[in-house]
C-alpha positions in Angstrom: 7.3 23.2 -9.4 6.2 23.2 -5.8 6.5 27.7 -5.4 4.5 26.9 -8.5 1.7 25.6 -7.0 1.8 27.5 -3.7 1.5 30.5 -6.1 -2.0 29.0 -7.8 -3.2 28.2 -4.6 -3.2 31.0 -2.9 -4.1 29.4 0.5 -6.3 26.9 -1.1 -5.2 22.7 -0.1 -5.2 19.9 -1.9 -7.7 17.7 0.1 -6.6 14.1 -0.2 -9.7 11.2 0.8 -8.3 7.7 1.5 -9.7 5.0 4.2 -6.6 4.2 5.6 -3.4 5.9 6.1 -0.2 4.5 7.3 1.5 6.8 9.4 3.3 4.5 12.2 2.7 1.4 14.2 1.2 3.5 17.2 -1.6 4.8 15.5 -3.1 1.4 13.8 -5.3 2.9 11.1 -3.9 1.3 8.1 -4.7 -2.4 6.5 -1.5 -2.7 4.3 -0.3 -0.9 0.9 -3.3 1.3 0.2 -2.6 2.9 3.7 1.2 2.5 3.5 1.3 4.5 0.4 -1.0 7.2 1.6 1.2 7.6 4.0 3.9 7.7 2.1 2.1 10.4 0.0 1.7 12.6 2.8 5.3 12.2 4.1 6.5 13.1 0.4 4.1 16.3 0.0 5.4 17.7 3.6 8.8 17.3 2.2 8.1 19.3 -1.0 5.9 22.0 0.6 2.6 20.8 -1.0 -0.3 22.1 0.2 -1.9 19.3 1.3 -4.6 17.9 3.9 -5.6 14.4 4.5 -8.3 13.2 6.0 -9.5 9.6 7.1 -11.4 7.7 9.6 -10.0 7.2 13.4 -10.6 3.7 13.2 -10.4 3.6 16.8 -10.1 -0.5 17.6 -7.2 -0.6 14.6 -7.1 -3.5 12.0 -6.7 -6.5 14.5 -3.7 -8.2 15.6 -3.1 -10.7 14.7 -2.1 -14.3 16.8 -0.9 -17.5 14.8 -1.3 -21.1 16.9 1.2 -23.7 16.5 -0.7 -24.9 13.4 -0.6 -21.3 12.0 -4.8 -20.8 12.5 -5.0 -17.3 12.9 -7.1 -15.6 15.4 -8.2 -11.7 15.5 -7.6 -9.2 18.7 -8.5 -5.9 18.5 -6.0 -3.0 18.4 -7.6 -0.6 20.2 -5.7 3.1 20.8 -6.1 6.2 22.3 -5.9 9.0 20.0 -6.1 11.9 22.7 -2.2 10.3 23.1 -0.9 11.8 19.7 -3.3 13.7 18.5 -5.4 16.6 19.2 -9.1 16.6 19.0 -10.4 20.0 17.5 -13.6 21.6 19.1 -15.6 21.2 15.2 -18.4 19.1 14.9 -20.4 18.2 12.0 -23.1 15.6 11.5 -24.2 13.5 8.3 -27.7 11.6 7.6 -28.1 8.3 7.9 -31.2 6.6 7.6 -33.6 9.4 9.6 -30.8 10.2 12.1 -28.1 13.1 12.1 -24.9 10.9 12.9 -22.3 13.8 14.6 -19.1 13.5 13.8 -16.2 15.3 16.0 -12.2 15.2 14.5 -8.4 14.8 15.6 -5.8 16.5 13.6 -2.2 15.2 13.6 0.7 16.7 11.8 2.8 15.1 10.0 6.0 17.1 10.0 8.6 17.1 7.3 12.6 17.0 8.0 12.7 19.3 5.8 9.9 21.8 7.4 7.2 21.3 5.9 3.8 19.7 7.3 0.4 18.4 6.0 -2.3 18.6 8.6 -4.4 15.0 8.7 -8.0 15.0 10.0 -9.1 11.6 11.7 -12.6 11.5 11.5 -14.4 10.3 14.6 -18.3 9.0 15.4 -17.4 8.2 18.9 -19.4 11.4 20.3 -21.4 12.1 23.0 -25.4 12.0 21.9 -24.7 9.7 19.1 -26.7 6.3 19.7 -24.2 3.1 20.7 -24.0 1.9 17.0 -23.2 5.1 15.5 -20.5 5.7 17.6 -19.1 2.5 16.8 -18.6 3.5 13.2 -15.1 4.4 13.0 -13.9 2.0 15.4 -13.2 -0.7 12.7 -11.2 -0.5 9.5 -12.8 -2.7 6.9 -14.6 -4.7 9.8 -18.5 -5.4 9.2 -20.9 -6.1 6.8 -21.9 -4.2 3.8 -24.2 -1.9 6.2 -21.4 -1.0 8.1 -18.9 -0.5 5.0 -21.4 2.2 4.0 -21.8 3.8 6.9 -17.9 4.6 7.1 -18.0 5.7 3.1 -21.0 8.1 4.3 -19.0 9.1 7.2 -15.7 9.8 5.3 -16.9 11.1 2.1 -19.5 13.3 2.8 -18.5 14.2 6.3 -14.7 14.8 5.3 -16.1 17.6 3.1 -18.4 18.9 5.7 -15.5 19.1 8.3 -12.8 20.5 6.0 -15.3 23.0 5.3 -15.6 23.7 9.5 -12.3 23.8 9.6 -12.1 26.2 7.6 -10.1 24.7 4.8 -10.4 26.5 1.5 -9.6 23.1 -1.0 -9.1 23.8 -5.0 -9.1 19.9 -5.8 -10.5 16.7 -4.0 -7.7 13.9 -4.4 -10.2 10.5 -3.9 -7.6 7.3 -3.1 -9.4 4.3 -4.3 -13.1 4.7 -4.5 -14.1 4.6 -0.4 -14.5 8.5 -0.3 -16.6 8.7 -3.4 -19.8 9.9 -1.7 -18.1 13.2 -1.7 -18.7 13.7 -5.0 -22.1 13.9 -3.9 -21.9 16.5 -1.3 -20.1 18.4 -3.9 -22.9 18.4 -6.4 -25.2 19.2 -4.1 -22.9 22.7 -3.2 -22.4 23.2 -7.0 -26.0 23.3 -8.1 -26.1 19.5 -9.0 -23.9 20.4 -11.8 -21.6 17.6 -13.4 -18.9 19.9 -14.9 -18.2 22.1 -11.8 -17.9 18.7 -10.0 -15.9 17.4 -12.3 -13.3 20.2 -11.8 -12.5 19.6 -8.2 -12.3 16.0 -8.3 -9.1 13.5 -9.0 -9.4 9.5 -8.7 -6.4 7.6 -7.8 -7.9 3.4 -8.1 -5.6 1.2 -7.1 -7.7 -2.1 -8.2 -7.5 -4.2 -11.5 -10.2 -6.8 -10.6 -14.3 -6.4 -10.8 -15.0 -7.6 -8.0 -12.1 -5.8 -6.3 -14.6 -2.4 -6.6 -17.0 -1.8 -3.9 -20.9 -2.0 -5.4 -23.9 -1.8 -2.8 -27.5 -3.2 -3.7 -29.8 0.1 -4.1 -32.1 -1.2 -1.6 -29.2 -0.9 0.9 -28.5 2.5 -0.1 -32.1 3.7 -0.2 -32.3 1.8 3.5 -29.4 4.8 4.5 -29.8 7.4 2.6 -33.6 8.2 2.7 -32.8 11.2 0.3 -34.9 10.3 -3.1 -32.9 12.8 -5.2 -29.8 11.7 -3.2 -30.4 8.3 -4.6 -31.3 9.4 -7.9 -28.0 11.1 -7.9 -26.4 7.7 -7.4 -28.1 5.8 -9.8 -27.0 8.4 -12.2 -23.3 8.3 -12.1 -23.2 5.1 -10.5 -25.2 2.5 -12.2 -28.3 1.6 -12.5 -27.9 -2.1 -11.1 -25.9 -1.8 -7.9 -23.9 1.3 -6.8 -20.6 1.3 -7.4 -18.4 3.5 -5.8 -15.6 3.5 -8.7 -18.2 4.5 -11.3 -19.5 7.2 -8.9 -15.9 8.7 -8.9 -14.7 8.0 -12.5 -18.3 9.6 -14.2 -17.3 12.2 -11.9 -13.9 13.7 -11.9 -11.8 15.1 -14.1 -8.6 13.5 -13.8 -8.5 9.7 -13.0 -5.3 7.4 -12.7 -4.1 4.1 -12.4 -1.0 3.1 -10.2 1.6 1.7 -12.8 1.1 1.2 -17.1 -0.3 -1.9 -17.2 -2.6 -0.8 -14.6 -3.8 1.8 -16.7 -4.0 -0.4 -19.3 -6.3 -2.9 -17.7 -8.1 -0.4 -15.8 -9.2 1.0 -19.3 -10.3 -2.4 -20.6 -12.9 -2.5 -16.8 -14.4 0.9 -17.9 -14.1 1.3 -21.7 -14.6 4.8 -22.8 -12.6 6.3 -19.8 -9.6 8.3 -19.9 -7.1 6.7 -17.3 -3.5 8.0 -16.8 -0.9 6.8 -15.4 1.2 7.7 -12.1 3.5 4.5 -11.2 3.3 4.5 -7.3 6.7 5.3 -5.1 8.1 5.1 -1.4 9.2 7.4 0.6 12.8 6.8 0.8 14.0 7.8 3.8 11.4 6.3 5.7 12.1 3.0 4.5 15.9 3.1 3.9 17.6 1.1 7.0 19.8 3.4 9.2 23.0 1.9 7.9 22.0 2.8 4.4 20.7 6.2 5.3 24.0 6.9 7.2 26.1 5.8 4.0 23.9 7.8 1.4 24.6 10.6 3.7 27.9 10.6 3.9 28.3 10.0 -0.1 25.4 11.7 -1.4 24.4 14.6 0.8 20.8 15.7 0.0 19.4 12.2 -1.5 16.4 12.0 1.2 14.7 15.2 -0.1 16.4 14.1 -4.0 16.5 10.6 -4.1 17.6 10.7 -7.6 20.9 11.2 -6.2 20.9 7.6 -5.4 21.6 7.6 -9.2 24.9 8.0 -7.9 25.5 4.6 -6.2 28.4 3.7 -8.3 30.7 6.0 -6.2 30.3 4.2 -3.0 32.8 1.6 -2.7 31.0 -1.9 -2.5 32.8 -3.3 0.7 30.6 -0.1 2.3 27.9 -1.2 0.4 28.0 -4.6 1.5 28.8 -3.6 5.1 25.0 -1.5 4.9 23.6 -4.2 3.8 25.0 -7.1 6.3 24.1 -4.8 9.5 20.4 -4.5 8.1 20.9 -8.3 7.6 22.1 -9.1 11.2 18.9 -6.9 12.9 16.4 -8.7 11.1 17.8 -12.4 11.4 18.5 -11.4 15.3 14.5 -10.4 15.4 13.7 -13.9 13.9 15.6 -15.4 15.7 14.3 -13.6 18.9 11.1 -13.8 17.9 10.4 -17.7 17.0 14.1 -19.5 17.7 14.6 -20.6 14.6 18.3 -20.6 14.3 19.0 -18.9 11.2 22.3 -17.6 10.4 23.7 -14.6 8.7 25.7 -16.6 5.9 22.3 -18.1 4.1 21.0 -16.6 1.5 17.9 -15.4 2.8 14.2 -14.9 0.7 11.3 -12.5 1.9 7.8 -13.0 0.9 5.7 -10.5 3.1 2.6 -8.7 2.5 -1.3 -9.2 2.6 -2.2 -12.9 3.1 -4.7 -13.2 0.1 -5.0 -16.3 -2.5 -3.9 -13.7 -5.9 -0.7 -13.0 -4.0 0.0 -16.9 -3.9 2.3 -16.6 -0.9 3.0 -20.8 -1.7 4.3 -21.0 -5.0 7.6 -21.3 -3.8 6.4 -24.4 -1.6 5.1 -25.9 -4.4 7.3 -28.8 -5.1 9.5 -29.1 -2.1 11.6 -31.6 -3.4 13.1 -29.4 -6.1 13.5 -26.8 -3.5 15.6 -29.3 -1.4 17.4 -29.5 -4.5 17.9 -25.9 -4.5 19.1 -26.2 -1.1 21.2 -28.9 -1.3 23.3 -26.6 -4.3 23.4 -24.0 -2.0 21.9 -23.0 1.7 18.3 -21.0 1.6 16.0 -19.8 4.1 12.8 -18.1 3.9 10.9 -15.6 6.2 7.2 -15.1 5.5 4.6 -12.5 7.1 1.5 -10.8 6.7 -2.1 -11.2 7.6 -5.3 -12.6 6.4 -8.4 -10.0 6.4 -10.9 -11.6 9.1 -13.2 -12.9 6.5 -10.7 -14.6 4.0 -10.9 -18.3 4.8 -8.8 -18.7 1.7 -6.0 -16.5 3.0 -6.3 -18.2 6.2 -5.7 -21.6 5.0 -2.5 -19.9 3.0 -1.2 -19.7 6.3 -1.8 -22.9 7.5 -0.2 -24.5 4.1 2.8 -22.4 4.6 2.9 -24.0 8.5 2.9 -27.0 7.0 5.9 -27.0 5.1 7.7 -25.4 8.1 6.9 -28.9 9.6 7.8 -30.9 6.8 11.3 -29.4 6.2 12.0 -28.8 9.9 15.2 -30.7 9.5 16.6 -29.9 5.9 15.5 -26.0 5.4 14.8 -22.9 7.9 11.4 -21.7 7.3 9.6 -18.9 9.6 6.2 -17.1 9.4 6.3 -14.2 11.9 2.8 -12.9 13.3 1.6 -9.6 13.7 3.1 -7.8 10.4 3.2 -4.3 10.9 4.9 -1.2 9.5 8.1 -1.9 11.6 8.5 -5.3 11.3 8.4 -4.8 7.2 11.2 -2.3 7.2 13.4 -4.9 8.6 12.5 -7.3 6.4 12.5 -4.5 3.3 15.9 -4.2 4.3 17.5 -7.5 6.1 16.7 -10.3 3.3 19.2 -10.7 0.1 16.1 -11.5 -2.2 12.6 -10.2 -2.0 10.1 -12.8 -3.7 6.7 -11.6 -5.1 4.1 -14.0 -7.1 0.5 -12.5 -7.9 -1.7 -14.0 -10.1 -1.3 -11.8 -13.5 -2.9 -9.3 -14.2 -4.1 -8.6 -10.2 -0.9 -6.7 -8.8 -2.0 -3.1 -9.5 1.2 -1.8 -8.4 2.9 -3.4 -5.0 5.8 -1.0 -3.3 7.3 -3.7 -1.1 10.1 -4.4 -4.0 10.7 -0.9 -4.4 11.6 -0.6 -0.4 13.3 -3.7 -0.8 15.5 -2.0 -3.9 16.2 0.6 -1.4 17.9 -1.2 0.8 20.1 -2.9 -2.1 18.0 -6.1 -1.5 17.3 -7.7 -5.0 13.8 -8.5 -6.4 12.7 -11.9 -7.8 9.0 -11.5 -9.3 6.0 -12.1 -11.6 6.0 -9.5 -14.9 3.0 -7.9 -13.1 2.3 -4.4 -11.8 5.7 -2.2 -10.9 8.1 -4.8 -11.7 7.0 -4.6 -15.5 8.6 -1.1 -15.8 11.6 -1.6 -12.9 12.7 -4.9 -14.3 15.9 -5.8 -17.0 16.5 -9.4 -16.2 19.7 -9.8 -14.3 20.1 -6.2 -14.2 17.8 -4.9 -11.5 16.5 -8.4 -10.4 14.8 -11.8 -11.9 11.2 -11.9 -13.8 8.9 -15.1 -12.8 7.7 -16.9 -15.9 6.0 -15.5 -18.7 6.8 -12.1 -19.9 4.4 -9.4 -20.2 3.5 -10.0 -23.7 2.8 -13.8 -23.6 -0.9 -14.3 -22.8 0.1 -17.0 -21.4 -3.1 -17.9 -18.5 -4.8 -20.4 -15.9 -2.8 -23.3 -15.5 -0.4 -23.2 -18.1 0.7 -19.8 -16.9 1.1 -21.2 -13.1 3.3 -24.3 -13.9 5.3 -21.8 -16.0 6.0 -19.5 -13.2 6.3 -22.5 -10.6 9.0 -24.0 -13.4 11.2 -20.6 -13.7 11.2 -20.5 -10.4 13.0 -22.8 -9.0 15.0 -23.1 -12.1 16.4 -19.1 -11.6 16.9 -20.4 -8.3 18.9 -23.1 -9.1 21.1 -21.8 -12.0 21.2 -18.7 -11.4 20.3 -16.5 -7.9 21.9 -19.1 -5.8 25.8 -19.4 -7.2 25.3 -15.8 -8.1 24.8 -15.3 -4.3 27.7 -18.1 -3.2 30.0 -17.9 -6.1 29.9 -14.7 -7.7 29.6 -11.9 -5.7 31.0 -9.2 -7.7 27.9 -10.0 -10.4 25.7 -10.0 -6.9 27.5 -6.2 -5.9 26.4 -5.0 -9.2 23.1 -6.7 -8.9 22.8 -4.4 -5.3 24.2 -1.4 -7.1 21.4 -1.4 -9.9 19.0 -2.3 -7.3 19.5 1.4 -5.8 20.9 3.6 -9.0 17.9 2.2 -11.3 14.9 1.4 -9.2 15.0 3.1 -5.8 16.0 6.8 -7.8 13.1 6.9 -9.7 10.5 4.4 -7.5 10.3 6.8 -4.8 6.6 9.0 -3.9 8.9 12.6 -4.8 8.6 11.5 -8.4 5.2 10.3 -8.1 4.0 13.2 -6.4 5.9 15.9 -8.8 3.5 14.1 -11.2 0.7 14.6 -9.7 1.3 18.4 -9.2 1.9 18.5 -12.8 -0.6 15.7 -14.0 -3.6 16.8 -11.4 -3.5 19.6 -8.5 -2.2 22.1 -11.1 
């Protein structure tokens, strides 16, 4: 499938668009998933030889880190980096309009290099140039930072820049691959090379979105964009594909390429019911599996199943490692993550407890509390058999609601000080989630139906034999057989079950799977818990995994 589309292309790349990329912790250009699983994309189309490029802003000041007081108030640092330390900055320049002035633009290139060979070249777009005024080279410093201004600034630097530097470069690209709808503006570039026509647009462009929510799509006011981009026909453009109202990027992309997906089925689904009248397909997101398989696992799935990093459908295969092995991967991973903890706070957790996850973007839809909701029936749970939980992940700058997530978790690491071990480590980063991925016995998950697109976090966690417990909501609808691969969390996928009655559903199943079920599994029947560990890796991480989701795409879209 891959000589197959080295053959169409003839030297031609795949050029793939997406604001953030997560590549590793020394080059901080990546918020959370979106970036995670771009980076996972690229890592999976070095290994198969497809001929990609990527290209994304330098965002030279990182994210932020992140710093938690004793009260769990977070405060912002910057993460500023050199990239002249990894990367190397290419002699091209290119400039873009905005408002009356010509913003230049110079690039880095980085490879990212396959095990297996192969490479994808990634382009880091950069404002920080000589000539350009003090603002403008402050651009690309900040990922996600600013105000709406600022927000489109970047867009205009990545979209229609990233096609005007590929095209420096001298990059011949069949198809543009847009990841979420930051990059849309070049579509716009595009139709102004193709003689403003729709159709030939059309052709070259793909549309990955990755969000189920309205407001969750980015829209500027048109007196913004006619503030930057001065171009009248420009703007007309805009207004055309992107509604009349306010301009939003999604529309831009979806009235103007030719294949558009969603990230799971029920993604699809709901992404249809957003933008009736659209075709939207579906290509369920993966993980690069070796990248986030723990290097006791990775030593034992190569010593059983030679080959499964480049073919994790091998780990289809589990069944013929002998489960003491198994269990021996799994309590090394264990004993480096509890040792970071407690390193890290002095917490005092042990290896014996079962131990629960919950780590990814501090936001108020991911409801990072619900297990804190009643803590006397989790003392219950506790009191029929030992649990404690890790928690991590950051709020975005401007997410007062997220904050105070933080804050309420703090809370009940006061208020159970004595009876339960409870820790919220600062600062989550790439490495510090592939120990937890791969160190806790149960990974928890609990978004607001229906506004988990996709999440990967459970599918590194299934990697690592680590069970999921979670809401019937993005990925987990199609991994899930209950007490198979894992637990569901309150209603099933059917129920339209909502609001309230939906939440003290969830909260009720729960801490009721907890008590009846996950716990004396865990303590009193391991063999059920070995199989639950085995099915974990032979029927999630085999098929979850960005190889599959990107043979589907070379199918589905590049061909």
């Amino acid at each position: 499938m891959e000589n197959d589309l080295q053959g169409v292309l003839k030297g031609q790349k795949i050029a793939y668009f997406s604001m953030e990329i997560g590549l590793r912790n020394e080059i901080p250009t990546y918020a959370g998933g979106l970036g995670v699983l771009a980076g996972d994309t690229i890592r999976s189309a070095a290994d198969l030889s497809i001929p990609l490029v990527a290209v994304t802003l330098v965002s030279n000041k990182g994210y932020f880190r992140q710093s938690l007081d004793a009260f769990g108030t977070q405060t912002e640092q910057t993460e500023e980096w050199d990239p002249s330390n990894l990367m190397t900055r290419l002699q091209q320049e290119v400039s873009v309009k905005i408002q009356d002035r010509d913003v230049k633009i110079q690039a880095w290139h980085y490879n990212c290099k396959s095990l297996t060979g192969g490479c994808v070249p990634i382009i880091f777009l950069d404002t920080n140039v000589e000539g350009n005024s003090w603002d403008d080279r402050r651009i690309t410093d900040f990922l996600y930072g600013g105000d709406h201004t600022y927000r489109l600034k970047q867009e205009i630097v990545l979209g229609i820049g990233g096609v005007r530097m590929l095209e420096a470069l001298g990059f011949k690209v069949r198809k543009y691959h847009m990841n979420e709808g930051h990059s849309s503006l070049l579509a716009l570039e595009l139709l102004k090379r193709n003689g403003k026509d729709p159709a030939k647009v059309k052709e070259l462009c793909i549309f990955t979105t990755h969000t189920p929510v309205e407001a969750g799509h980015d829209k500027f006011d048109y007196g913004l964009i006619e503030d930057q981009i001065r171009d009248k026909n420009d703007v007309d453009i805009l207004r055309r594909f992107g509604g009349a109202d306010r301009f939003n990027t999604s529309l831009f992309a979806l009235n103007l390429s030719e294949y558009v997906n969603g990230v799971t089925k029920r993604h699809s689904r709901v992404s249809r019911e957003l933008f009736p009248g659209y075709s939207i397909q579906a290509i369920t997101n993966g993980i690069h599996s070796y990248t986030w398989t723990c290097p006791a696992f990775r030593q034992l799935f190569d010593r059983y199943l030679p080959g499964w990093a480049n073919e994790p459908e091998l780990l289809v295969r589990i069944g013929g490692i002998p489960d003491d092995e198994i269990w021996e991967a799994h309590w090394s991973a264990k004993k480096d993550l509890i040792d970071e903890v407690n390193k890290r706070t002095g917490a005092g957790m042990d290896y014996e407890t079962l131990t629960i996850g919950f780590a990814r973007r501090m936001t108020a839809y991911k409801r990072a509390t619900l297990i804190l909701s009643d803590l006397e029936r989790l003392r219950k749970i506790n009191r029929r058999g030992r649990v404690q939980l890790i928690f991590a992940g950051k709020a975005h700058p401007h997410d007062e609601a997220g904050k105070q997530l933080i804050r309420d978790i703090f809370k009940s690491i006061e208020t159970l000080r004595n009876e339960i071990k409870i820790v919220f480590l600062e600062n989550y980063d790439m490495d510090l989630a592939a120990k937890l991925v791969s160190g806790v016995d149960v990974w928890l998950n609990t978004p607001t139906r229906p506004y988990e697109a996709s999440g990967t976090s459970g599918m590194k966690a299934a990697h690592n034999g680590v069970v999921n417990f979670s809401v019937l909501d993005g990925w987990w609808i199609e991994g899930w057989i209950e007490g198979v691969t894992g637990w569901s969390i309150g209603p099933q996928p059917e129920e339209h079950i909502t609001g309230e009655e939906a939440r003290l559903a969830e909260i009720d199943d729960l801490y009721n799977k907890l008590y009846y079920i996950i716990v004396p599994t865990y303590y009193d029947r391991r063999d059920e818990w070995f199989k639950l560990i085995n099915n974990s890796i032979g029927m999630i991480a085999y098929y979850f995994n960005s190889h599959r989701m990107m043979r589907r795409y070379v199918t589905n879209a590049y061909l």
